[in-house]
ZABAMAR-658892 format. One line per 2 residues: number of its first residue (from 1); their letters; for each residue x negated, z, y of N, C-alpha, C, CB. Coordinates in steps of 0.001 Angstrom, whole numbers. Glycine has a CB too. Layout:
N
NUM	A	X:Z:Y:X:Z:Y:X:Z:Y:X:Z:Y | ...;
END
This chain:
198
1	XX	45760:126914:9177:44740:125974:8704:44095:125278:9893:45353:124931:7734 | 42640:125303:9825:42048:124579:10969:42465:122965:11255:40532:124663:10733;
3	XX	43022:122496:12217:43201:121106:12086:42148:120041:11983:43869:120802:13030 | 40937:120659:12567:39789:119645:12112:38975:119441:11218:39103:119561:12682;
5	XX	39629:120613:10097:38966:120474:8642:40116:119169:8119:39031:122278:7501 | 41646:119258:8333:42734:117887:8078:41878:116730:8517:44337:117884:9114;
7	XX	41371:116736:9477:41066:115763:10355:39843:115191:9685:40882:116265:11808 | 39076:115859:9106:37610:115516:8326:38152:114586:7127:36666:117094:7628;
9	XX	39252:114671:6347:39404:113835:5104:40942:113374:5427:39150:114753:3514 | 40982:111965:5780:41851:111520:6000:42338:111364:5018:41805:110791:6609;
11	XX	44093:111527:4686:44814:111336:3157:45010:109765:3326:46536:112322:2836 | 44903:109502:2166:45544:108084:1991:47073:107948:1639:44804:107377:868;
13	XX	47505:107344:2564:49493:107267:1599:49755:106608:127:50784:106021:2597 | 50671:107477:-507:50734:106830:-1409:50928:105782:-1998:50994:107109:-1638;
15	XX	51583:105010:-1018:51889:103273:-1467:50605:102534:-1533:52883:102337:-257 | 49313:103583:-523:47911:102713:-496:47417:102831:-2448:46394:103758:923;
17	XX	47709:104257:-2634:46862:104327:-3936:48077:104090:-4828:45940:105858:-4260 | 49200:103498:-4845:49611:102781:-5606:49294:101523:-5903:50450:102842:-5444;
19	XX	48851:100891:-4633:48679:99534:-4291:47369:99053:-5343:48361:99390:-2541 | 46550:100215:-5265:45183:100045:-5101:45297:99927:-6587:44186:101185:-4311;
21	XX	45978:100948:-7325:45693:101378:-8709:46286:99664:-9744:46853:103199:-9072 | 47484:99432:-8919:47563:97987:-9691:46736:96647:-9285:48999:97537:-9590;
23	XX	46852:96949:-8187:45788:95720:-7449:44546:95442:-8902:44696:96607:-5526 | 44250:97288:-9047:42604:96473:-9853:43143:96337:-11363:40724:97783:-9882;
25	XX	44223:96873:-11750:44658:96307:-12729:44541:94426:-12801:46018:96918:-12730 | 45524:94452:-11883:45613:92942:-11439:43371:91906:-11634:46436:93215:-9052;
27	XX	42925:92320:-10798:41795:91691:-10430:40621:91888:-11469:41451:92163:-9100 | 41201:93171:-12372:40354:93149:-13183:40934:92359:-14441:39917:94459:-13362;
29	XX	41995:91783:-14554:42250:90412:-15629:43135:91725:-16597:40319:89334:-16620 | 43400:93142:-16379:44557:94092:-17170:45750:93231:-17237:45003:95604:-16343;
31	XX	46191:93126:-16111:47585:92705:-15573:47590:90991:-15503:47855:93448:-13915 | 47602:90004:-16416:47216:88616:-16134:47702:87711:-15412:47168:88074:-16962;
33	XX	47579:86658:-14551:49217:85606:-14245:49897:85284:-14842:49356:84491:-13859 | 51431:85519:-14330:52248:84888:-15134:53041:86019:-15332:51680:84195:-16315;
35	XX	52489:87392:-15415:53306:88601:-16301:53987:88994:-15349:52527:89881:-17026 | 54796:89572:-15360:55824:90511:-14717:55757:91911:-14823:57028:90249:-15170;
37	XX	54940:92541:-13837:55485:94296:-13508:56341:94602:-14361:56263:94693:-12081 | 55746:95892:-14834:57224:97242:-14881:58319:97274:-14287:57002:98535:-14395;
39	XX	59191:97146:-14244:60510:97598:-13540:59852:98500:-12343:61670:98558:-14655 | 60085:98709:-10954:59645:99740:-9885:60023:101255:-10190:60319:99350:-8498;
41	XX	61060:101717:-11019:60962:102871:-11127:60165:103393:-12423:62176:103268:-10994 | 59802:102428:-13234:59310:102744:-14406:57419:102759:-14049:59977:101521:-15610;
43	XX	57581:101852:-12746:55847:101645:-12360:55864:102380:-11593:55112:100351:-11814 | 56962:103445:-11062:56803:104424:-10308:56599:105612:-10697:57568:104463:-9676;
45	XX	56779:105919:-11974:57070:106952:-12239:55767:107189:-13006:58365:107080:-12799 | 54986:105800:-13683:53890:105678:-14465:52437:106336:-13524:53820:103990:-14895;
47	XX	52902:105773:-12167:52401:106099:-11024:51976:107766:-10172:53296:105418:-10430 | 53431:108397:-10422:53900:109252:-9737:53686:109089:-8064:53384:110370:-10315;
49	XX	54490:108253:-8689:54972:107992:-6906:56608:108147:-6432:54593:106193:-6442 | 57139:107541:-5401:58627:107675:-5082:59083:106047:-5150:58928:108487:-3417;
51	XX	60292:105675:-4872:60962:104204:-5630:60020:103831:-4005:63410:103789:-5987 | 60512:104294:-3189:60382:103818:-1744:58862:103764:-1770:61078:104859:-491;
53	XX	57546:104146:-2084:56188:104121:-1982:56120:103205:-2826:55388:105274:-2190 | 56543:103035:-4104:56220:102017:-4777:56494:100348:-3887:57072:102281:-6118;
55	XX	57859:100502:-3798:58293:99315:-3052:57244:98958:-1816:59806:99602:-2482 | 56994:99764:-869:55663:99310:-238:54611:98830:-876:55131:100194:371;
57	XX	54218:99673:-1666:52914:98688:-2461:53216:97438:-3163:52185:99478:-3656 | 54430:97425:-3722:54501:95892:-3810:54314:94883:-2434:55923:95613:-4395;
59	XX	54930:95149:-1312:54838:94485:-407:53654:94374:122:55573:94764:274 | 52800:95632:28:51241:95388:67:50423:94180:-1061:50612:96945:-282;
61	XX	50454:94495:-1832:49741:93530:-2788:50378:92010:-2535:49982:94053:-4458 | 51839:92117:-2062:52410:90776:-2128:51606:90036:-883:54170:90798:-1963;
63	XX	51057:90697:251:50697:90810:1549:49423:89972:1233:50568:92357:2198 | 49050:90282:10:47459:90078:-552:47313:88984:-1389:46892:91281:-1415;
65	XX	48269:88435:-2057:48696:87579:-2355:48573:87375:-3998:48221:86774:-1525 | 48649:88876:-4436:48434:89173:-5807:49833:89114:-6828:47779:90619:-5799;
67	XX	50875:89189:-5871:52770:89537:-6648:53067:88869:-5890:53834:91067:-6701 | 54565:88711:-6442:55073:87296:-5613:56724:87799:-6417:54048:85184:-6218;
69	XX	57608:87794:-5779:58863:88497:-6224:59572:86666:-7147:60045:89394:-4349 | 60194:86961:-8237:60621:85929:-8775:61808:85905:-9400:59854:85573:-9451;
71	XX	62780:85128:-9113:64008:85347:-9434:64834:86147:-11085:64320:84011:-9191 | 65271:86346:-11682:65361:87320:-12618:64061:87767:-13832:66559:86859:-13254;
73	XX	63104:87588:-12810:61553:88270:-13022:61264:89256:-12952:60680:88025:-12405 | 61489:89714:-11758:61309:90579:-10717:59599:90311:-10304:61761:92210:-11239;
75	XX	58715:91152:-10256:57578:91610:-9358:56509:90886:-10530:57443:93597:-8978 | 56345:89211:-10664:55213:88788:-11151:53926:88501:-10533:55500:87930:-11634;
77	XX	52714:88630:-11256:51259:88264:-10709:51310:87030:-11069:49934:89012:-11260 | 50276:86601:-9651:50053:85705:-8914:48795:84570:-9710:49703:86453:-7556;
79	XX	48766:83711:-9776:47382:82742:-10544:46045:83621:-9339:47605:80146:-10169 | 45230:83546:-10118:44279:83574:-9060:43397:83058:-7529:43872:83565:-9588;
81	XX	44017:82152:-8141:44161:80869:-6912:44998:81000:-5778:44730:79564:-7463 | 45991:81866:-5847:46617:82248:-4648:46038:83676:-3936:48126:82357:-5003;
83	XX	45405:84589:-4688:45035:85454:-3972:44278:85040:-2400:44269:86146:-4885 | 44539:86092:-1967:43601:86040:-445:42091:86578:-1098:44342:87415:1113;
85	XX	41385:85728:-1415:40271:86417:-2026:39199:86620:-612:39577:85400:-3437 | 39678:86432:563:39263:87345:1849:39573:88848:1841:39993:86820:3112;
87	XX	40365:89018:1612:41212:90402:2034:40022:91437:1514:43011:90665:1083 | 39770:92445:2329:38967:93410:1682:38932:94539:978:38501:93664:2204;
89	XX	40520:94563:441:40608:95124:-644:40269:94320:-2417:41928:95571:-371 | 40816:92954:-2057:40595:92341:-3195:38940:91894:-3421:41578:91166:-3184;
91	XX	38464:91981:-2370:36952:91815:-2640:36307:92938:-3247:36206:91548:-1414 | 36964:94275:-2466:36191:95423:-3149:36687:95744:-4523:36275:96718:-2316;
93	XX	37962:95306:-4493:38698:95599:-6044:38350:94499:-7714:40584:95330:-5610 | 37346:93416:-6924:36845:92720:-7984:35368:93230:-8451:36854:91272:-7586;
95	XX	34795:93795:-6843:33651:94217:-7838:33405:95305:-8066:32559:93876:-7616 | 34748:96155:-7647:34212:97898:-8604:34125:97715:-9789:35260:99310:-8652;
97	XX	35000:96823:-10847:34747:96832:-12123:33693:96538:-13012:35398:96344:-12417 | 33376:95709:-12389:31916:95469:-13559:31257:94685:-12538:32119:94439:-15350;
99	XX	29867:94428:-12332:29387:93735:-11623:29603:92115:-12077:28146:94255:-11516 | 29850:91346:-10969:30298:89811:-11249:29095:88752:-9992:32501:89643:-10736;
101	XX	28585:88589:-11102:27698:87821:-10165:27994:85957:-9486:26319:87881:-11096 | 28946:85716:-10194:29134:84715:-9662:30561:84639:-7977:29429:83929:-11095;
103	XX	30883:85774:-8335:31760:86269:-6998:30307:86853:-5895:33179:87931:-7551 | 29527:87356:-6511:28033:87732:-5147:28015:86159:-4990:25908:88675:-5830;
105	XX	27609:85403:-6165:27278:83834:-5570:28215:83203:-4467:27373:82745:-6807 | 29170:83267:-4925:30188:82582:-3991:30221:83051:-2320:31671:82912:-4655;
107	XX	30277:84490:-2101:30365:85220:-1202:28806:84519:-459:30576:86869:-1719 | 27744:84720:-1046:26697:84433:-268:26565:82361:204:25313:85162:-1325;
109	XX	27237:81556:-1208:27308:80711:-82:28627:80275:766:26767:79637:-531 | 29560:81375:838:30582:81363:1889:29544:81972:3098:32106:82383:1478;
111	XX	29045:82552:3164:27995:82741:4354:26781:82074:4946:27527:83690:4169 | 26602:81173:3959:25313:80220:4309:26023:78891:4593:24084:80038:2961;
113	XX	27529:78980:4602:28436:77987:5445:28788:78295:6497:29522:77640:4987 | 28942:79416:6739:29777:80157:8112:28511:80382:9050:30710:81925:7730;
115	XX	27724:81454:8437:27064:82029:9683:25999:81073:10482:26303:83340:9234 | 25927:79996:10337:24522:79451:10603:25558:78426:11895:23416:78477:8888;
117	XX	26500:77884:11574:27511:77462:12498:27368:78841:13483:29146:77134:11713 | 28033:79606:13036:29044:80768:14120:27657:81272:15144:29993:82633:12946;
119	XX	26342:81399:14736:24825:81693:15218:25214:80280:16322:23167:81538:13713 | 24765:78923:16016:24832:77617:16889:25461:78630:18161:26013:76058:16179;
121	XX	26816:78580:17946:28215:78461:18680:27824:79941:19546:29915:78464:17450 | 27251:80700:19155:27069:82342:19855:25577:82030:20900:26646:83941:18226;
123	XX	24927:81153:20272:23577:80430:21526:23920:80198:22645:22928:79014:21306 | 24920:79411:22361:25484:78611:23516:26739:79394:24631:26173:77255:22729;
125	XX	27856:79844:23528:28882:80114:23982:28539:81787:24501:30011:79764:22905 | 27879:82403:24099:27853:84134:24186:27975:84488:25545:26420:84898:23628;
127	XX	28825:85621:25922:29187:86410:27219:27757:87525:26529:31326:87191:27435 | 26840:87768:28453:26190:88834:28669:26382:89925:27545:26553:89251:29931;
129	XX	28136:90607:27120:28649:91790:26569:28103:91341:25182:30336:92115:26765 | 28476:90050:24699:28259:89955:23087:26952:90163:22330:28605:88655:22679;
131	XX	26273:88919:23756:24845:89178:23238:24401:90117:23051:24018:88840:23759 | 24577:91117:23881:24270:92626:23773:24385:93233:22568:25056:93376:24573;
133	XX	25610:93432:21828:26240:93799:20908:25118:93517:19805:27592:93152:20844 | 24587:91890:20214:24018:91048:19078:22635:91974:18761:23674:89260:19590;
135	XX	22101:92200:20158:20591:92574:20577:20613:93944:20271:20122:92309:22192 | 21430:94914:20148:21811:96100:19637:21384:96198:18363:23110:96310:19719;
137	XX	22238:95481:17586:22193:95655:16107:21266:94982:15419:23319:95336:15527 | 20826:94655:16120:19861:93607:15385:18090:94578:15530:19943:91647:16517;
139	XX	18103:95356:16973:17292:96407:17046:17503:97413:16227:17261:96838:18136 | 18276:98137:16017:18647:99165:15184:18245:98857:13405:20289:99336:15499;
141	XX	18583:97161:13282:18292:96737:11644:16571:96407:11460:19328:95064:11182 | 15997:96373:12702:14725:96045:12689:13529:97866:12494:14597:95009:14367;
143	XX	14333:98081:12880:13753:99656:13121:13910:100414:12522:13994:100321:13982 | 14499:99931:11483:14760:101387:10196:14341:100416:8575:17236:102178:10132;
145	XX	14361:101938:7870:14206:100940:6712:15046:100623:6008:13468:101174:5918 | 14782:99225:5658:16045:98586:5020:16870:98945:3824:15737:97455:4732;
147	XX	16891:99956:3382:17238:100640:2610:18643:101584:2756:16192:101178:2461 | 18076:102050:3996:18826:103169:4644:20077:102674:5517:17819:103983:5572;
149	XX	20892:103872:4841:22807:103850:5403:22579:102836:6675:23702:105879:6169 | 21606:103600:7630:21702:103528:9053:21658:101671:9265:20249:104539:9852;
151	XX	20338:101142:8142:20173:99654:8709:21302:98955:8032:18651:98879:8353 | 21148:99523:6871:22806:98270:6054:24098:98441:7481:24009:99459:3710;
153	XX	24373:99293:7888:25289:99462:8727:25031:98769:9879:25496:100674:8925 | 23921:98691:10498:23415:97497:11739:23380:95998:10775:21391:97939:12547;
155	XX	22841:95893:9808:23072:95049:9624:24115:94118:9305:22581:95141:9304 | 25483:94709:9224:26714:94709:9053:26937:94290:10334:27334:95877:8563;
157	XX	26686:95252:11248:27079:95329:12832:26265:93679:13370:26196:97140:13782 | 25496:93256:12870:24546:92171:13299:25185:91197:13086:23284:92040:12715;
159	XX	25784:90818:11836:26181:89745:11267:28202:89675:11875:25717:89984:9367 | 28507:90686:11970:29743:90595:12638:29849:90119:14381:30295:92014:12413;
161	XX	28916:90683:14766:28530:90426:16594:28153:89158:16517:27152:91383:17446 | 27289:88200:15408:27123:87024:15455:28777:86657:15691:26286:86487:14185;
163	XX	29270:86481:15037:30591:85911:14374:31779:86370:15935:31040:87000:12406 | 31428:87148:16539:32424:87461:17387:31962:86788:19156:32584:89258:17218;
165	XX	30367:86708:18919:29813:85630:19883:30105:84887:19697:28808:85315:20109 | 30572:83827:18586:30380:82376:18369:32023:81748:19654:30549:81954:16092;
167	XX	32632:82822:20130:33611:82460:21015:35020:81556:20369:32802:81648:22086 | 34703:81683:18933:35669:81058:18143:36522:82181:17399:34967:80069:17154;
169	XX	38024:82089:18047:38680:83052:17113:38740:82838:15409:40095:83096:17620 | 38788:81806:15178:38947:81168:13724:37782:81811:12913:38821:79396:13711;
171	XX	36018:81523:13434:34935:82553:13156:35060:84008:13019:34098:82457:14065 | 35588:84109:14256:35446:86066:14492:36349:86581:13360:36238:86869:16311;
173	XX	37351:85762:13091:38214:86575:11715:37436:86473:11150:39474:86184:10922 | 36520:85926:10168:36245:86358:8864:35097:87745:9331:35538:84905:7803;
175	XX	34562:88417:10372:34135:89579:10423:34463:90356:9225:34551:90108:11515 | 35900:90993:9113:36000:91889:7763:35712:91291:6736:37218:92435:7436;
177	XX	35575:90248:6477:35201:89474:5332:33619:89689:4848:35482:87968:5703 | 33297:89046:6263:31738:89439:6253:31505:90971:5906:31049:89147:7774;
179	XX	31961:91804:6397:31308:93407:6094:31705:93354:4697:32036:94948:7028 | 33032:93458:4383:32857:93944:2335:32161:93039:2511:34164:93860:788;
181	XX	32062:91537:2192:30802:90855:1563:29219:91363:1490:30728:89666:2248 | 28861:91803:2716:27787:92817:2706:27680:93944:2385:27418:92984:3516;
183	XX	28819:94393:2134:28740:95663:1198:28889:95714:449:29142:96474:1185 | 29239:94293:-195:29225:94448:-2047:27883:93992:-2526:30479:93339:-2965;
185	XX	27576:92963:-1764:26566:92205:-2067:25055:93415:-1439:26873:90484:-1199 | 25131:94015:-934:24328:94974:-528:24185:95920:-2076:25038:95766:902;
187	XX	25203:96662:-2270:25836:97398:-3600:24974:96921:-4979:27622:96897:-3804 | 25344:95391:-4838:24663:94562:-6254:23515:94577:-6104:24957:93075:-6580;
189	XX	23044:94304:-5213:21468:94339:-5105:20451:95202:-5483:21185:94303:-4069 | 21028:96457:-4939:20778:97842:-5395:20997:98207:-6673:21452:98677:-4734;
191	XX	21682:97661:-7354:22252:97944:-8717:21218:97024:-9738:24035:97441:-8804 | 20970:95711:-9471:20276:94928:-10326:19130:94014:-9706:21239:94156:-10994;
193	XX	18989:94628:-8284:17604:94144:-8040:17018:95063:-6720:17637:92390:-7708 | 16685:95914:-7646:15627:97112:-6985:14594:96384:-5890:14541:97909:-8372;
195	XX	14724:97100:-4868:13728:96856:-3931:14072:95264:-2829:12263:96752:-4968 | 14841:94863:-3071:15048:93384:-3066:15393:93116:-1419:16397:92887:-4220;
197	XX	15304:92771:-911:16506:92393:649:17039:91339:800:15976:92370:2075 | 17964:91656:1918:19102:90146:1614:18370:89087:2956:21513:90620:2061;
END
């Protein structure tokens, strides 16, 4: 077998698409707070997975802040209020299900709090290298049409290089935040407002 046809579709492990498959249970309101998991071999097997893959994905989702192990409980979900509703699985896993517009709301003014600071702080504070980064992507989003893979992807690249100029580690984390956010909120746009830009 050619190795760079393997190499073209990376597998996902199974504890990921275990993770994933309850996660949206979880986020899509299936699985509610308060309830308690399957037993692990019974959610393993529902799964087809192994005891040991399952057990990772609990520790994944727990990671995420969706399960939370509870004394003769075992593996209960979490209020919503504890999720990491950063994490970019739980962002992408709220809005594959149905479009939710008040999670686009939120997301956009979690960004009309952040980025306009982290911009200030990248004026001032930016190394020669960042700005660059900045002046890159920001050419590339100007020069194509906004429509296309190529600019959503600079424009991704734009809004993260802000955030990694601003010389604040505390800023530069929410980067992954920022990209799903722009890629969901990119996604919705396209979905229920044709033609539109962000």
């Amino acid at each position: 077998m050619d190795g760079s046809a393997a190499e073209a579709r990376p597998r996902v492990a199974r504890h990921v698409m275990a993770a994933e498959q309850i996660g949206r249970r979880i986020v899509s309101g299936e699985l509610i707070p308060g309830i308690a998991l399957p037993n692990s071999t019974l959610l393993a097997r529902e799964l087809s997975v192994s005891r040991p893959a399952m057990r990772e994905a609990i520790k994944l989702l727990a990671g995420k802040g969706l399960v939370e192990s509870a004394p003769r409980r075992g593996t209960v979900v979490r209020p919503r209020a504890a999720w990491n509703r950063l994490d970019a699985d739980v962002l992408s896993w709220q809005m594959s299900e149905a479009p939710n517009a008040a999670l686009v709301r939120d997301l956009f003014e979690l960004r009309r709090i952040i980025e306009p600071e982290a911009a200030a702080f990248a004026a001032v504070r930016a190394t020669a290298g960042r700005l660059s980064e900045v002046e890159r992507a920001l050419h590339v989003m100007e020069s194509t049409a906004t429509t296309s893979a190529v600019s959503i992807r600079a424009d991704v690249a734009f809004h993260q290089s802000v955030l990694m100029a601003s010389g604040n580690d505390f800023l530069a984390s929410f980067a992954p935040a920022i990209e799903t956010s722009l890629a969901i909120t990119f996604g919705f746009q396209r979905r229920h407002c044709p033609g539109s830009s962000h």
